[in-house]
N, C-alpha and C positions, 0 to 999 in steps of 0.2 A: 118285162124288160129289166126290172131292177135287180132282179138273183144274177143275169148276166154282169151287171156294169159291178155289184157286188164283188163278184168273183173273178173279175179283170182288175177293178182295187187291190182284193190280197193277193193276188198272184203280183203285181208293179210293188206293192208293199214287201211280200218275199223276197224278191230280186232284188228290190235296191239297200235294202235295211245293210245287209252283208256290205256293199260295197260300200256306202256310207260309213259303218262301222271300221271299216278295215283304213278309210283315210283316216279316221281319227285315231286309229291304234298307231298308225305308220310309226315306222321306227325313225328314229332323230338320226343326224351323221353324228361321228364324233368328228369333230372339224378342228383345225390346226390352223396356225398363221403360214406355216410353211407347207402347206395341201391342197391343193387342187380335188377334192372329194366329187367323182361323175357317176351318178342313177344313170343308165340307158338300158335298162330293161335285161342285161343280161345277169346271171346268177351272183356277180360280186362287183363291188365298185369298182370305177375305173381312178387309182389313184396315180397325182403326179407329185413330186418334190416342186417347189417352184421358190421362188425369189420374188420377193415384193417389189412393182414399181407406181407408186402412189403418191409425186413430189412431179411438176412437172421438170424438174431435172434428172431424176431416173426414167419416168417416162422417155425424156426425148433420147437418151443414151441406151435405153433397153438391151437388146440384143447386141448391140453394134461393137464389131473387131471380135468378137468370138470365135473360135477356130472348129469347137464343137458345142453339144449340147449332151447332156446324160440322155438315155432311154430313161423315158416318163419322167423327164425333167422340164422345167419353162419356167417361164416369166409370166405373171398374173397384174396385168398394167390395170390400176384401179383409179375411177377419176370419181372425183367428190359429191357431183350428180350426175344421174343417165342424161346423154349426149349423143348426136352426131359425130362419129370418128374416121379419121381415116389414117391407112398407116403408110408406109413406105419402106423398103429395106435398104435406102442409104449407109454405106459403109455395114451391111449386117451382111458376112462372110458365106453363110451357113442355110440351105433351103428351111423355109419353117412352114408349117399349119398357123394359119392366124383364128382362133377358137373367140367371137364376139358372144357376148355374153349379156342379158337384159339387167333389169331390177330382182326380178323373181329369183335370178340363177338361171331361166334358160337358155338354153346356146340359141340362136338363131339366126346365123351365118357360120358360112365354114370356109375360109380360103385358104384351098389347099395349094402346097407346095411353092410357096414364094420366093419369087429369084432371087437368088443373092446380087446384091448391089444394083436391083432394080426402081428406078427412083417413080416409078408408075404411082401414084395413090391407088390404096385398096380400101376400096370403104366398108364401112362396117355392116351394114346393111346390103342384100339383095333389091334388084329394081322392083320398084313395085310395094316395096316392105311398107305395112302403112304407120310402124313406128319404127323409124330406126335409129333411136336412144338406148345407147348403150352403156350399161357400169361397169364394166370391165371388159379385158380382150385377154386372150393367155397365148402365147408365143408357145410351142413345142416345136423336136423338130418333124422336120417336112415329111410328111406320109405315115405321119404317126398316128393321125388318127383315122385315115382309113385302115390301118392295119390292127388297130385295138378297138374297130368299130366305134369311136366315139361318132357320134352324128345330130342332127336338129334336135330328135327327140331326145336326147341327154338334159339332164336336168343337175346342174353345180350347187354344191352344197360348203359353204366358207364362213368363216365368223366376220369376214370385211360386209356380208350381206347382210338389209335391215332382216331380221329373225323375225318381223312380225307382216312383213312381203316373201319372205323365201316361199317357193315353192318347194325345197326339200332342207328345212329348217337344222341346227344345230343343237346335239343336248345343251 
């Protein structure tokens, strides 16, 4: 019986040595205060221009009276610890994607297409979410990111993240 469990050992040892290896090699982003940097698994990052809102007076003015928004451009609303958030498009002109974002960098709600001038609360979290603490939100606009496949499994990469929590860390 023991040549079997032997050779069931190196074979779980072959297979995972690689994939072990391979996260510790991962590549770093190079990250920017003005980038939005997205992993979701296709061939090259998903990058956005974005604008900083990280005072709660930028925060609460974000988007609002804007007439447009650039392609892969947004607002990255950063708050000082992960939180319960919810948002609103009071006075915001423009459909957006509201992209909530954890500790690690990964997205874990997605709400898409928000009506302009809808005073509904959107919270940041899905029902059910059994943490829904979030450090940042990033405004884009609306249907952008089903169009550029941004989705759950995206993983954000920013120097506003602790670099020793990120899930997809900065050089």
């Amino acid at each position: 019986m023991w040549p079997n469990r032997a050779r069931i050992l190196a074979l779980v040892l072959v297979l995972l040595v690689p994939v072990w290896a391979g996260a510790q090699d991962a590549p770093r982003a190079e990250c920017r205060e003005d980038r939005a940097i997205f992993a979701t698994g296709a061939d090259a990052p998903l990058v956005f221009s974005i604008e900083i809102a990280d005072t709660p007076e930028t925060r609460a003015r974000g988007l609002m009276f804007r007439r447009s928004l650039p392609e892969q451009g947004g607002m990255l609303f950063i708050y000082e610890r992960p939180q319960a958030v919810s948002f609103w498009m009071r006075n915001t002109l423009i459909p957006l994607d509201l992209i909530f974002i954890d500790e690690t960098g990964a997205v874990r709600h997605i709400h898409p297409q928000a009506r302009p001038l809808d005073e509904t609360p959107i919270p940041g979290a899905a029902a059910g979410d059994p943490d829904p603490a979030r450090l940042m939100v990033l405004e884009i606009a609306g249907g952008e990111a089903a169009r550029l496949g941004l989705g759950r499994d995206a993983v954000l990469a920013h120097p506003r993240l602790d670099q020793d929590k990120a899930a997809w860390p900065c050089r």
